[in-house]
Z-matrix of the N, CA and C atoms (Angstrom, degrees):
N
C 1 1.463
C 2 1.528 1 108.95
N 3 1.881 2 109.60 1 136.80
C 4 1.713 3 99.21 2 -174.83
C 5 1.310 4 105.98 3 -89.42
N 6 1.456 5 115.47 4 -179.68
C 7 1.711 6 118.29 5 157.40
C 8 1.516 7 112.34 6 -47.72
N 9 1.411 8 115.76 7 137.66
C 10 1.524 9 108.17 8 162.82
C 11 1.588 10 101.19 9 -85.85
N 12 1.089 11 127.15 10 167.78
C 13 1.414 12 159.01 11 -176.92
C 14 1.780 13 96.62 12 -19.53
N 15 1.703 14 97.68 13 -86.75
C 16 1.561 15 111.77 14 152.82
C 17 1.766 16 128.08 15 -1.21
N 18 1.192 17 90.79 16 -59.59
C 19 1.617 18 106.82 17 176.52
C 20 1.226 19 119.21 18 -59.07
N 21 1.615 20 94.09 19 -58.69
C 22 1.593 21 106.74 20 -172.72
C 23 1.491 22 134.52 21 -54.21
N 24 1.561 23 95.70 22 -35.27
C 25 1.352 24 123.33 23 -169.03
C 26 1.793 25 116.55 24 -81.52
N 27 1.893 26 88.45 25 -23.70
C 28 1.398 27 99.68 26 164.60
C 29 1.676 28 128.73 27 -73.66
N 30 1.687 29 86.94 28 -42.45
C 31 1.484 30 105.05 29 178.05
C 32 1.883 31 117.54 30 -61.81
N 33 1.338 32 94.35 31 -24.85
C 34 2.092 33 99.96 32 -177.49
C 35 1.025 34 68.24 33 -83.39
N 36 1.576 35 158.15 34 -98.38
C 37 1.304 36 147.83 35 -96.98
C 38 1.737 37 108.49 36 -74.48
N 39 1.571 38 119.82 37 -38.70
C 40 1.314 39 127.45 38 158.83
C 41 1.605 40 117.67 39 -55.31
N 42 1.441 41 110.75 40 -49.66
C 43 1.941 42 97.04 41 179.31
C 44 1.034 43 115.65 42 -83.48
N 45 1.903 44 115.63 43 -6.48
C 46 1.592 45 115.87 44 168.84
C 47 1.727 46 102.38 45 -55.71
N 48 1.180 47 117.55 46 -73.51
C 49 1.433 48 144.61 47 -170.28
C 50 1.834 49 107.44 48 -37.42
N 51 1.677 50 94.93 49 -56.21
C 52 1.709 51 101.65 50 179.10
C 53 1.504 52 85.75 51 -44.38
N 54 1.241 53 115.16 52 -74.86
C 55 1.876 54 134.30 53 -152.75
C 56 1.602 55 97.81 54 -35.00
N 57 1.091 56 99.37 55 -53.32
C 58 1.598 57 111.85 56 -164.31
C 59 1.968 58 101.04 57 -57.12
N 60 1.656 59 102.08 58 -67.31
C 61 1.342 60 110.67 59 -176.66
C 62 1.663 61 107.17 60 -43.77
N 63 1.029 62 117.74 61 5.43
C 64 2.187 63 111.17 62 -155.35
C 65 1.542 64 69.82 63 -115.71
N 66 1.321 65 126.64 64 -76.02
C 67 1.827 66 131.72 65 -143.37
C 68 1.526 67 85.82 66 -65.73
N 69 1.233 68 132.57 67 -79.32
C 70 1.252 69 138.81 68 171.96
C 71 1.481 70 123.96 69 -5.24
N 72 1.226 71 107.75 70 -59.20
C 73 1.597 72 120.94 71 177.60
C 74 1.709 73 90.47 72 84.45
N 75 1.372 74 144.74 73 22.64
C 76 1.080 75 112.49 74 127.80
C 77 1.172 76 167.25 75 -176.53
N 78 1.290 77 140.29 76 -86.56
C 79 1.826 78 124.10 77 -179.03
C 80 1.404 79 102.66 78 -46.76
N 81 1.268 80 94.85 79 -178.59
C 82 1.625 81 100.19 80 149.62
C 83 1.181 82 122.63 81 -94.59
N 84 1.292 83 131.21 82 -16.73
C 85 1.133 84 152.70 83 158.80
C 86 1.646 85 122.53 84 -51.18
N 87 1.175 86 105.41 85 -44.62
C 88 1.913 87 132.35 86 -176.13
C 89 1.241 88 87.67 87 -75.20
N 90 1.396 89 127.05 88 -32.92
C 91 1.658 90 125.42 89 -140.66
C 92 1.467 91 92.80 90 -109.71
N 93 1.546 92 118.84 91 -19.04
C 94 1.406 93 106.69 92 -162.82
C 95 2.017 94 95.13 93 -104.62
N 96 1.496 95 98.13 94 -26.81
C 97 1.673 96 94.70 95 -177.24
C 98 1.712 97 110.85 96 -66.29
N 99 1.493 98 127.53 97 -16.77
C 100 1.446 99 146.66 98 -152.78
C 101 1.630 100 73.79 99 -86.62
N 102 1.291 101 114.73 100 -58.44
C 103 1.924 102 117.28 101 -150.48
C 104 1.168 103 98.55 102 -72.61
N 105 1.688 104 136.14 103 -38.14
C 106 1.131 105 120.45 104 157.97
C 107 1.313 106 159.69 105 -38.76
N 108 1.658 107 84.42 106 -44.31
C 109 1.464 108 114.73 107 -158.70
C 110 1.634 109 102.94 108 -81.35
N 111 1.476 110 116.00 109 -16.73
C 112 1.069 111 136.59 110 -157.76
C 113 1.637 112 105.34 111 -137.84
N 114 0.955 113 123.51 112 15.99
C 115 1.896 114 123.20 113 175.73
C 116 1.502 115 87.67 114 26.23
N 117 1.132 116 129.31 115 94.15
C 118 1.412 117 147.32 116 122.28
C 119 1.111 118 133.99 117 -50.62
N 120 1.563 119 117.33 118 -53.74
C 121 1.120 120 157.10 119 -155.42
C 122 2.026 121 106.73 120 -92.66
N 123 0.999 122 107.03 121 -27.91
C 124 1.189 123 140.17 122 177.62
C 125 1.516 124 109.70 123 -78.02
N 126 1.646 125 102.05 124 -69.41
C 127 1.651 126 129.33 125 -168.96
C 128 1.515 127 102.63 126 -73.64
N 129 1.646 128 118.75 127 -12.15
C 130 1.344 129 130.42 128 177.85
C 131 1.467 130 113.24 129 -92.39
N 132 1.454 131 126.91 130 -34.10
C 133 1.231 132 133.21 131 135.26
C 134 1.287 133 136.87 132 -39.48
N 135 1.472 134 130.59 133 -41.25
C 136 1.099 135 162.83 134 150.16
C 137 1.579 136 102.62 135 -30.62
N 138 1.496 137 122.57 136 -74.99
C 139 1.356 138 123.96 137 -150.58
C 140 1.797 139 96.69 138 -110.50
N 141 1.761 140 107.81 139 25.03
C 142 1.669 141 88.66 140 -179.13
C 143 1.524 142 124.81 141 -82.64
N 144 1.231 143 109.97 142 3.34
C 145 1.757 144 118.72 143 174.37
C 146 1.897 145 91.41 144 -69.61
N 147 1.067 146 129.96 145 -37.81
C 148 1.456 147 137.21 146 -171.76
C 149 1.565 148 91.32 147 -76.33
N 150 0.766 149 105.26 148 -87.93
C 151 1.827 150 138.22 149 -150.65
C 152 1.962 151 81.43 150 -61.28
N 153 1.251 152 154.92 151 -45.02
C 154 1.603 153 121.41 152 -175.13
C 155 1.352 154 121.11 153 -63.51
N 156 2.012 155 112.59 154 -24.85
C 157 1.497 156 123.49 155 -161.40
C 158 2.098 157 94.45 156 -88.24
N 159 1.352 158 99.06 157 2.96
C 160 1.788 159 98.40 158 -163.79
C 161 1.684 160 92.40 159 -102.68
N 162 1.263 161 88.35 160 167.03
C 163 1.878 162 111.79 161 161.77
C 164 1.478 163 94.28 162 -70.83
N 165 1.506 164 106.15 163 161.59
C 166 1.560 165 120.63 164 154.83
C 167 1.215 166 148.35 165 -84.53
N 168 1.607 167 88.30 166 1.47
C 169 1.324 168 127.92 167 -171.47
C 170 1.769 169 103.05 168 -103.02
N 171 1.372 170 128.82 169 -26.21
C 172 1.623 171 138.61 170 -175.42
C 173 1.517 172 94.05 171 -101.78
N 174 1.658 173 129.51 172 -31.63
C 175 1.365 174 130.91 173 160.75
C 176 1.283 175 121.01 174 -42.52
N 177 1.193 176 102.92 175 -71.86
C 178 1.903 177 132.47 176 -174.29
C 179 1.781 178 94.46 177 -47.52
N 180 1.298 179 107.24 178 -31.83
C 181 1.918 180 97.76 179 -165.67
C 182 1.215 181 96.01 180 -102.71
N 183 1.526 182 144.98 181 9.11
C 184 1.440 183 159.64 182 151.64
C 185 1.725 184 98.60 183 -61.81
N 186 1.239 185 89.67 184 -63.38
C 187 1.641 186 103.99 185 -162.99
C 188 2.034 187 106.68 186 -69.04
N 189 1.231 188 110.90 187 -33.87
C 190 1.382 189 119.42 188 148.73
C 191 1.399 190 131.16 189 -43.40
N 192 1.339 191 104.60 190 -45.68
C 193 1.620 192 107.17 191 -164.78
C 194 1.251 193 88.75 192 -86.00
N 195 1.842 194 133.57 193 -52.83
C 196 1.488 195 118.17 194 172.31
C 197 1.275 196 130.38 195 -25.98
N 198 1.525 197 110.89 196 -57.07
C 199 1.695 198 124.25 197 173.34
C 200 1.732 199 107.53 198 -42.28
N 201 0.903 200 97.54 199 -49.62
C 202 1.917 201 103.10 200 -168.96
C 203 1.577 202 101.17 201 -77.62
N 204 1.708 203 112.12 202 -24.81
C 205 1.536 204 82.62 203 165.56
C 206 2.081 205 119.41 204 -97.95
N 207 1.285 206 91.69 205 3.45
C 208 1.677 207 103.46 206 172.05
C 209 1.547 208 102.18 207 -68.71
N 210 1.709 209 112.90 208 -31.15
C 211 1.216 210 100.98 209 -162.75
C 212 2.003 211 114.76 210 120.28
N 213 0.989 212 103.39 211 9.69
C 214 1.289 213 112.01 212 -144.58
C 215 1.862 214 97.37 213 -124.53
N 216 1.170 215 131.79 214 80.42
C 217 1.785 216 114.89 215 178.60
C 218 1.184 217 102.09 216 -97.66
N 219 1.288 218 111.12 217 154.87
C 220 1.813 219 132.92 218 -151.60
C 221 1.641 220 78.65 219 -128.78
């Protein structure tokens, strides 16, 4: 049996975050106030019809270029 929808969207949103915390350099903590502060997590929900058929690696630089237009360079 696969992930339903729910699942899935949870599961990108966790290897988004790992991905992020690794390139980033850091905490989990640093890494989790950024996703807040900025509905990531949200905006990762948002674009998952895009973001399940992608790498996590063409994701992660989605979720980058957002930050820089929030205002935000990583």
């Amino acid at each position: 049996m696969g992930l339903n929808k729910r699942d899935d969207i949870f599961m990108l949103q966790v290897r988004l975050f790992r991905l992020a915390q690794l390139k980033w350099d850091k905490s989990a903590e640093e890494c989790e106030q950024i996703f807040k502060k900025y509905g990531l997590n949200e905006y990762i929900e948002t674009c998952y019809e895009e973001y399940h058929v992608q790498w996590d690696e063409a994701n992660l630089a989605d979720l980058e270029h957002y930050l820089k237009v929030k205002g935000l360079s990583i």
